[in-house]
N, CA, C and O of each residue as an XYZ file, in Angstrom:
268
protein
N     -28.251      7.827      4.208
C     -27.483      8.160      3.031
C     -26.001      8.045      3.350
O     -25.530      8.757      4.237
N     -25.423      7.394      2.840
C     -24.176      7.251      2.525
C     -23.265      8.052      1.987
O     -23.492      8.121      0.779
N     -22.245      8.760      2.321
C     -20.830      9.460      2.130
C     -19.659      9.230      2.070
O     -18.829      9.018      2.954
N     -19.559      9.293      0.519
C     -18.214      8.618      0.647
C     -17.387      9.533     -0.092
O     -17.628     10.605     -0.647
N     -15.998      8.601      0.088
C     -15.091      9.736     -0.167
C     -14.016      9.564     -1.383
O     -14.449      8.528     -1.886
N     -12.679     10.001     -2.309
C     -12.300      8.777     -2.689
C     -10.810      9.145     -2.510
O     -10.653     10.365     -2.473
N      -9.467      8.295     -2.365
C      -8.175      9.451     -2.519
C      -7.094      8.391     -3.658
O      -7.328      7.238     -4.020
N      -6.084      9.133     -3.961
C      -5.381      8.639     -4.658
C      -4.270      7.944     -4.364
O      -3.490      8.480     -3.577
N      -3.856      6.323     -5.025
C      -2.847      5.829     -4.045
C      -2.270      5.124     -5.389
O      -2.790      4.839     -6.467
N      -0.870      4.957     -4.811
C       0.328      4.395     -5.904
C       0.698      3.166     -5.541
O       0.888      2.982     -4.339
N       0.828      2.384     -6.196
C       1.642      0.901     -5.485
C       2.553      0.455     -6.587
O       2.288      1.020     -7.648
N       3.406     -0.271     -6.641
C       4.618     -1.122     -6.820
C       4.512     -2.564     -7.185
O       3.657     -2.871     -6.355
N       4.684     -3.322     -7.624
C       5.182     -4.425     -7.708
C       6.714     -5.011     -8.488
O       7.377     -4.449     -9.361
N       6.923     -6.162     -7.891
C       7.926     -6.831     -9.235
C       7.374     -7.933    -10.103
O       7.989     -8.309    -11.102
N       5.802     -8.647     -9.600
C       4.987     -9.525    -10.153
C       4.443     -9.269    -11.447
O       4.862     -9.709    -12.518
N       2.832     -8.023    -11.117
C       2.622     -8.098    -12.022
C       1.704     -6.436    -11.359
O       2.080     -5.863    -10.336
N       0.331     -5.877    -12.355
C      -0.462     -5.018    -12.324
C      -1.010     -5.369    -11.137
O      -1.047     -4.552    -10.217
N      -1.614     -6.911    -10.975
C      -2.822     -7.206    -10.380
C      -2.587     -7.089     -8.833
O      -3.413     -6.680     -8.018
N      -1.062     -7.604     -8.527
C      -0.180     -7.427     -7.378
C       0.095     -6.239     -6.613
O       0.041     -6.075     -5.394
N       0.522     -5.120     -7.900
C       0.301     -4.006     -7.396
C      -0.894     -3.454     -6.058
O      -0.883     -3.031     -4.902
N      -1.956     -3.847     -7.288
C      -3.671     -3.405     -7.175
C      -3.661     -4.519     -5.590
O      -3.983     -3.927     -4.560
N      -3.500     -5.206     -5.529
C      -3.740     -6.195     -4.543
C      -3.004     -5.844     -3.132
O      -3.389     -6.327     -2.067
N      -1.841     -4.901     -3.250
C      -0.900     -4.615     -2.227
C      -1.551     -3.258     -1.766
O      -1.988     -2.986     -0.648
N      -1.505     -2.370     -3.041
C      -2.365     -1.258     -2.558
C      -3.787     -0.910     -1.319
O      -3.883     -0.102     -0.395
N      -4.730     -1.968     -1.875
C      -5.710     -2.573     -1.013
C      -5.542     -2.786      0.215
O      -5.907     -2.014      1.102
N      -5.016     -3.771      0.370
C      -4.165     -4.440      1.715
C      -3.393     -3.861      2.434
O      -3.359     -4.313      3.578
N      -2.423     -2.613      2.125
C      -1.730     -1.412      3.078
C      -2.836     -0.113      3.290
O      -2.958      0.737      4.172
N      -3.449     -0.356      2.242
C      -4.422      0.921      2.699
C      -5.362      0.784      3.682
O      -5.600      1.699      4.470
N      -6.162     -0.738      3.721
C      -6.732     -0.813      4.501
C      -6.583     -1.197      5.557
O      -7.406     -1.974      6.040
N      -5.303     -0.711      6.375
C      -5.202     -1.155      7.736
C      -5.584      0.098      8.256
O      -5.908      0.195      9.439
N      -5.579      1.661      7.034
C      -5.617      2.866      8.354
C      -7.039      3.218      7.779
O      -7.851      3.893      8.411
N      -7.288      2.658      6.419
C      -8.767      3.573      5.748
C      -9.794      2.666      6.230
O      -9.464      1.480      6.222
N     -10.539      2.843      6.497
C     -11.441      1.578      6.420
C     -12.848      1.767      5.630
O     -12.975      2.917      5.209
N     -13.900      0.929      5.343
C     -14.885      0.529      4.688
C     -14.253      0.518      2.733
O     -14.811      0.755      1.662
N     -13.318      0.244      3.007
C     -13.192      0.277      1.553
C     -13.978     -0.189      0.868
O     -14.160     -1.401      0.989
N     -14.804      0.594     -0.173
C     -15.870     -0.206     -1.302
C     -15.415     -0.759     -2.879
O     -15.757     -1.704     -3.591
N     -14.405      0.433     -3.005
C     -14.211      0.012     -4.428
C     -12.413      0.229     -4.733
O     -11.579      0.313     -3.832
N     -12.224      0.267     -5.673
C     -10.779      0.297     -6.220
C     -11.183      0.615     -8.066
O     -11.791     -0.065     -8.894
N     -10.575      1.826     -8.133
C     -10.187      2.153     -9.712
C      -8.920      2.472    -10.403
O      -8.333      3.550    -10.305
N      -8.424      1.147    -11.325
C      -7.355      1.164    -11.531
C      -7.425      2.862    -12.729
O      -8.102      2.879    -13.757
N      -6.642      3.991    -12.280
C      -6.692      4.726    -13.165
C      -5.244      5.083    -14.286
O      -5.021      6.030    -15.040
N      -4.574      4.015    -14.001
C      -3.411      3.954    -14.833
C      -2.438      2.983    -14.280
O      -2.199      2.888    -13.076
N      -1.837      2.204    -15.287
C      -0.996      1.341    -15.505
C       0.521      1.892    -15.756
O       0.634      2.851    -16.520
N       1.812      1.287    -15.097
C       3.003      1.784    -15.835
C       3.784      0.494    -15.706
O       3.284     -0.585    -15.389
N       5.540      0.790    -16.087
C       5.892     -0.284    -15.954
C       7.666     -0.212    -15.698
O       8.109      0.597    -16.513
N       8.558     -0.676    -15.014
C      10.014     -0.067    -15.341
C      10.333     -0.985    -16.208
O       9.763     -2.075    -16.182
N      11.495     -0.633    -17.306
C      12.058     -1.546    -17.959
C      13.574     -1.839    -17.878
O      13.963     -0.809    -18.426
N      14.731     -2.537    -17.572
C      15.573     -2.791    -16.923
C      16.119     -4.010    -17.969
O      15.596     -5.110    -18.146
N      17.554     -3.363    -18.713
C      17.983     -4.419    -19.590
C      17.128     -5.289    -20.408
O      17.252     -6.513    -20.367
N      16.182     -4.639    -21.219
C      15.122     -4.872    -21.976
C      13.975     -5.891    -20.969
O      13.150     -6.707    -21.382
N      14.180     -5.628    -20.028
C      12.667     -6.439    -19.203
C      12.015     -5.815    -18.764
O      12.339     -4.632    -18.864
N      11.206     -5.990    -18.294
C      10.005     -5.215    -16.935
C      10.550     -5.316    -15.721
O      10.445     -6.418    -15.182
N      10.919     -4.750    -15.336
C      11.264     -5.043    -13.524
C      10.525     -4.818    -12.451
O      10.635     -5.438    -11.393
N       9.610     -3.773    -12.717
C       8.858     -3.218    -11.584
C       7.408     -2.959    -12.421
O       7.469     -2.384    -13.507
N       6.214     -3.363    -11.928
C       5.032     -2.917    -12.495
C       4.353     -1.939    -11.708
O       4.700     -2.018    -10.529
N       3.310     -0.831    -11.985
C       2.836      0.606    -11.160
C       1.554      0.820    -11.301
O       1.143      0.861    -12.461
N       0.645      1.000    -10.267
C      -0.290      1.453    -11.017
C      -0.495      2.422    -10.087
O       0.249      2.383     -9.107
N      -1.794      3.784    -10.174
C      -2.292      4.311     -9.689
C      -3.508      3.959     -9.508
O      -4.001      3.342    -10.453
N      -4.154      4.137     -8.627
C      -5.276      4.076     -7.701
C      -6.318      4.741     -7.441
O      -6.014      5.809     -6.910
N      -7.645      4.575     -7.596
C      -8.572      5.308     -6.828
C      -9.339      4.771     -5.897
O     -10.511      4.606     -6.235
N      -9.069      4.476     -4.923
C      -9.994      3.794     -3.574
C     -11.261      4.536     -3.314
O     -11.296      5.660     -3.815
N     -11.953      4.283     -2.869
C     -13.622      4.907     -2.573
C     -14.046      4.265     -1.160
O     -14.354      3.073     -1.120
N     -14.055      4.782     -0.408
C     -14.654      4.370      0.724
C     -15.488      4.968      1.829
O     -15.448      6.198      1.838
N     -16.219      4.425      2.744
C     -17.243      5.493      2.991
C     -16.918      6.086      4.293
O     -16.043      5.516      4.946
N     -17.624      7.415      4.912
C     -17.079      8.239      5.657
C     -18.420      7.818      6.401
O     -19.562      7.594      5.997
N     -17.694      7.798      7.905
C     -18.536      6.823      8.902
C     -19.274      8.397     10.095
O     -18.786      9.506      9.877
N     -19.937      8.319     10.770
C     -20.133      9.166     11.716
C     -19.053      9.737     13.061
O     -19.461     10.573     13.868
C-alpha cells in the first residue's frame, strides 16, 4: 500500500500558466521525489501598464512517501 502525501507550492512565470506549472515541477523535484501528480489549484496574474507581466499559480504536488 502506498502513502502518499501532498504540499503546497507557488511558482512564477513571465510566459504563461503552463510555465509556471512546468517550473514548479522541475524545482520541486530535485528535493521531493516520486512526484505523481500536480493540481493546478489556482491561477493569478500581474498586470503592469495594462499587460500581464507575470503569470502565478498555486500548486498541489502529491507524491509518495517511500520507507
Amino acid at each position: 500500500m502506498a502513502v502518499l502525501k501532498v504540499i503546497e507550492v507557488l511558482s512564477n512565470s513571465k510566459d504563461s500558466w503552463e510555465d509556471a506549472t512546468a517550473k514548479a515541477v522541475s524545482k520541486a523535484s530535485k528535493s521531493v521525489k516520486g512526484i505523481r501528480s500536480v493540481f493546478v489549484q489556482s491561477q493569478s496574474a500581474v498586470v503592469e501598464d495594462g499587460e500581464v507581466s507575470e503569470y502565478r499559480v498555486n500548486l498541489k504536488l502529491t507524491f509518495e512517501v517511500k520507507d
